[in-house]
C-alpha positions, 0 to 999 in steps of 0.5 A: 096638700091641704092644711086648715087656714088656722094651720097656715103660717103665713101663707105657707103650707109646709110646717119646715122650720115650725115646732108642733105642740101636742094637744092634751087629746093626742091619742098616742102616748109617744107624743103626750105633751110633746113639743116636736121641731119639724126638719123636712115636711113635703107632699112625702110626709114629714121628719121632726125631732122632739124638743123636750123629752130627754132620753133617760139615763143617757149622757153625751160624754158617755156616748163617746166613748160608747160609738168610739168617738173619743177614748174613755181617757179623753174624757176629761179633756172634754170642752164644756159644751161637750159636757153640758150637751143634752141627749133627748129622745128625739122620736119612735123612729130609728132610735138607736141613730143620732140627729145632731140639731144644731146651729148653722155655724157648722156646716158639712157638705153632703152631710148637713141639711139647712132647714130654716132660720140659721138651723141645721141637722146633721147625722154623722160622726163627724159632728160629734166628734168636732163638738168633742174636741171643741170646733162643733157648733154654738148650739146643738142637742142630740137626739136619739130616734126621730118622729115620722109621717108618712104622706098626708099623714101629718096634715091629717092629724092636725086637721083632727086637732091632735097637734097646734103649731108655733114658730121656732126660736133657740130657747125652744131648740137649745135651751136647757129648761127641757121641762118648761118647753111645752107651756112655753110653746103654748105661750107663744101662741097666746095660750095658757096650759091651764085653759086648753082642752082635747076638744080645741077646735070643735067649739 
């Protein structure tokens, strides 16, 4: 695999655990302004969740009751974390399936997968339903769909300028400011929205 140097992190040639950033000229409008965390990348291809597009008319508690989680009467005995909790559209692939990202305070064995810096991914019931009764993770979003590589693929459009890349940190992940997260995952790198162009790279 070969990734450009300016798409190295610290000398590393796997983006696990980095969050890739949208350049204005990506070609697909699925990824427009898309902030996407990447859960597994290897000489495979790669798996990732994006960060900052919500899933539309969608809300967790409702989601419950709908995959039989909890009867529609306890939802009002629903934590207030389980109420809060962010549904996103997490990519084109599989979007009927859920992938809870989250905190690696809960961990299932056989079930949960540790990606980098205290962050998991899981996708199973069992974590929805003990976010449902209070005993889930500190930090969590669902996310609806997941966005995929295929081998090389990936490597292939950063190195065409389609995505930049920056480290990961909680906010970014769990935070509720959904609309910010891509000026803000800009700004981590040094670089103003206002300033950027679809021809970064080429000068």
């Amino acid at each position: 695999m070969k990734i450009g140097s300016s798409q190295r992190v610290s000398g590393r040639s796997y983006l696990d655990g980095q969050c890739l950033i949208a350049m204005p000229g990506m070609t697909d409008t699925r990824f427009s302004r898309s902030v996407v965390y990447i859960c597994a990348h290897s000489e495979d291809g790669a798996m990732g969740i994006i960060l900052n597009k919500p899933a539309p008319d969608t809300r967790f508690p409702d989601l419950l009751v709908q995959l039989d989680v909890i009867p529609s009467e306890e939802l009002i005995r629903l934590p207030s974390q389980a109420e809060r909790m962010r549904v996103l559209r997490g990519g084109p692939v599989e979007t009927k399936r859920g992938f809870v990202l989250h905190s690696s305070d809960f961990f299932l064995e056989s079930a949960t997968l540790p990606i980098d810096n205290g962050i998991c991914l899981t996708a199973t019931l069992d974590i929805l339903r003990a976010i449902a009764i209070g005993s889930g993770p500190e930090n969590a979003v669902l996310a609806l769909g997941y966005a995929g590589w295929g081998a090389g693929q990936l490597e292939s459009e950063i190195q065409s300028n389609g995505w930049l890349h920056c480290a990961a940190d909680p906010a970014l992940l769990f935070d509720d400011s959904i609309e910010t997260k891509y000026n803000r995952a800009l700004h981590k790198i040094g670089i103003d929205p206002a300033f950027l162009s679809s021809t970064a790279g080429h000068a």
